[in-house]
C-alpha positions in Angstrom: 0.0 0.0 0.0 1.3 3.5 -0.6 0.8 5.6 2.4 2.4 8.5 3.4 2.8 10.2 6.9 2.4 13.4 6.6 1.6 14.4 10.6 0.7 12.7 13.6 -2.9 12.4 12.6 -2.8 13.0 8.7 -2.2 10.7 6.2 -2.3 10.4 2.0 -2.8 7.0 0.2 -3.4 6.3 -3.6 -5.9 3.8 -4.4 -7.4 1.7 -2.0 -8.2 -1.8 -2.4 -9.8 -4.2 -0.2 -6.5 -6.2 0.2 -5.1 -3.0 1.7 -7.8 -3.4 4.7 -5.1 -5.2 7.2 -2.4 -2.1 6.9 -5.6 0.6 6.8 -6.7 -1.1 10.5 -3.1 -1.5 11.3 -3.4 2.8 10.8 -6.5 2.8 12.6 -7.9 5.7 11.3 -10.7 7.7 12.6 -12.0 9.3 9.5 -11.1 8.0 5.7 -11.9 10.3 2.9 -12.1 9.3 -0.7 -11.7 11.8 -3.2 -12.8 9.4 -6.5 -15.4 10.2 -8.4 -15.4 7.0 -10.4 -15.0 4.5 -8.1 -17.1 3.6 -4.6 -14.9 3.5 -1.6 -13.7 -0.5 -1.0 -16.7 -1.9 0.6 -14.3 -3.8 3.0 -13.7 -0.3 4.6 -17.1 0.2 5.6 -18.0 -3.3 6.4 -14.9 -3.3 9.0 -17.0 -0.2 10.4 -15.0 2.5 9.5 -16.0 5.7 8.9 -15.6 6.9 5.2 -16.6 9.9 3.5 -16.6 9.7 -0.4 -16.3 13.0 -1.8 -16.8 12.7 -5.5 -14.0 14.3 -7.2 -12.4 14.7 -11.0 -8.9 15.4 -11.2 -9.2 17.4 -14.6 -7.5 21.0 -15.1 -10.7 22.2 -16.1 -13.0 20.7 -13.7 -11.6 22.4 -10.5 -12.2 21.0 -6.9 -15.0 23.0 -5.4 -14.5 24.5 -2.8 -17.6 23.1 -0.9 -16.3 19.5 -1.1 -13.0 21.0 0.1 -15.1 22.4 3.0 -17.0 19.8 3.5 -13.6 17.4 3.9 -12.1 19.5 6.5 -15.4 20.4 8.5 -15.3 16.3 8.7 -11.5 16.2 9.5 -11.1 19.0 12.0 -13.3 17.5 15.1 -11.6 14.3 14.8 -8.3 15.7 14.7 -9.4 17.3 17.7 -10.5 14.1 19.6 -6.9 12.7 18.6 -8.1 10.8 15.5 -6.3 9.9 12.5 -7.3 11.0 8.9 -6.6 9.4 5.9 -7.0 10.6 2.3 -7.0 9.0 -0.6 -7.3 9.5 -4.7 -6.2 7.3 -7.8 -3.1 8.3 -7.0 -2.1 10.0 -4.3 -0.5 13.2 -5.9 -3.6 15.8 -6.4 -6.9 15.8 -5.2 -5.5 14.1 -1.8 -2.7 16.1 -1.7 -5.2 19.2 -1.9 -7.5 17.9 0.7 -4.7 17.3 3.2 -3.5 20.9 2.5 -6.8 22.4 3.2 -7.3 20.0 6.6 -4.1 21.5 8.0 -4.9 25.4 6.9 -8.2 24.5 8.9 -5.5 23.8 11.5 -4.1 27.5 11.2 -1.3 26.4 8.4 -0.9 28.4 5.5 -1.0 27.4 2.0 2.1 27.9 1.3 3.3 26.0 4.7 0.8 22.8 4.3 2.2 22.6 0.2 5.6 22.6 1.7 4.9 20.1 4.2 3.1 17.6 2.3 5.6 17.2 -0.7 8.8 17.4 2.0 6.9 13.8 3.2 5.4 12.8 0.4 7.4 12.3 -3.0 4.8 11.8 -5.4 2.9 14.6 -4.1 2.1 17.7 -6.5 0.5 20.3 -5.0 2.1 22.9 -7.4 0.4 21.6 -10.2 -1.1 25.0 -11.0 -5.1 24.1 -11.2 -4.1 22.7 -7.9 -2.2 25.0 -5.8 -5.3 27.8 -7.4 -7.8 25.7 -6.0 -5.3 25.3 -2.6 -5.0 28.9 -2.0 -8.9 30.0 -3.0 -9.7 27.9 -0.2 -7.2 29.3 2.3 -8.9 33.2 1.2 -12.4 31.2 1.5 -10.9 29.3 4.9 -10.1 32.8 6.3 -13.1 34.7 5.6 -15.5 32.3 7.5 -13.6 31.6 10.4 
């Protein structure tokens, strides 16, 4: 399984499969979020009672991330971060729609942009959060971020 550390309590995966069920519980993860648009989460997640969030996304330059999903990741991330909970994230392939869902859950932590993009691609080598329609999509968030909290 490719999994990456990226904190204490955050963590980005590519593709899930339901062989990779033993290392997930082995992670014991409070909250998993999927960010596939094509493909259900593996039903062995959710039948090992684990709580998963699938938020439907494309990884397409012209289809951005919306921002509500982004919101609606980190408004699920944030409390269990706060109960000391693990998060997990996971797209096809671990390098952009992940990688911009981890980055928004630690600016809802008080991180930057610029300091969560930094983070994530120090521990994660496949990670791309420069990609430009994702680092946009990144930093609208951290503006959008700001102005409601």
């Amino acid at each position: 399984m490719d999994i990456s550390q990226i904190t204490g309590y955050l963590y980005i995966a590519s593709r899930i499969k339901d062989d990779d069920l033993d290392a997930i519980l082995n992670l014991d993860p409070s909250l998993i979020i999927s960010m596939i648009v094509e493909r259900r989460p593996p039903k062995a997640l959710t039948d090992a009672n684990l709580n998963v969030l699938w938020l439907r996304t494309f990884d397409f330059v012209l289809i951005p991330i919306p921002l509500r999903t982004l919101r609606r990741g980190v408004e699920a991330a944030l409390p269990v971060v706060g109960e000391g909970g693990r998060v997990l994230v996971f797209c096809a392939g671990g390098r952009h729609r992940s990688v911009a869902m981890a980055s928004c859950i630690l600016i809802g932590q008080g991180y930057s942009a610029d300091e969560a993009m930094r983070l994530i691609s120090s521990k994660r080598d496949v990670a791309d959060p420069y990609a430009w329609h994702i680092k946009r999509q990144i930093r609208r968030f951290e503006a959008f971020w700001r102005a409601i909290v």
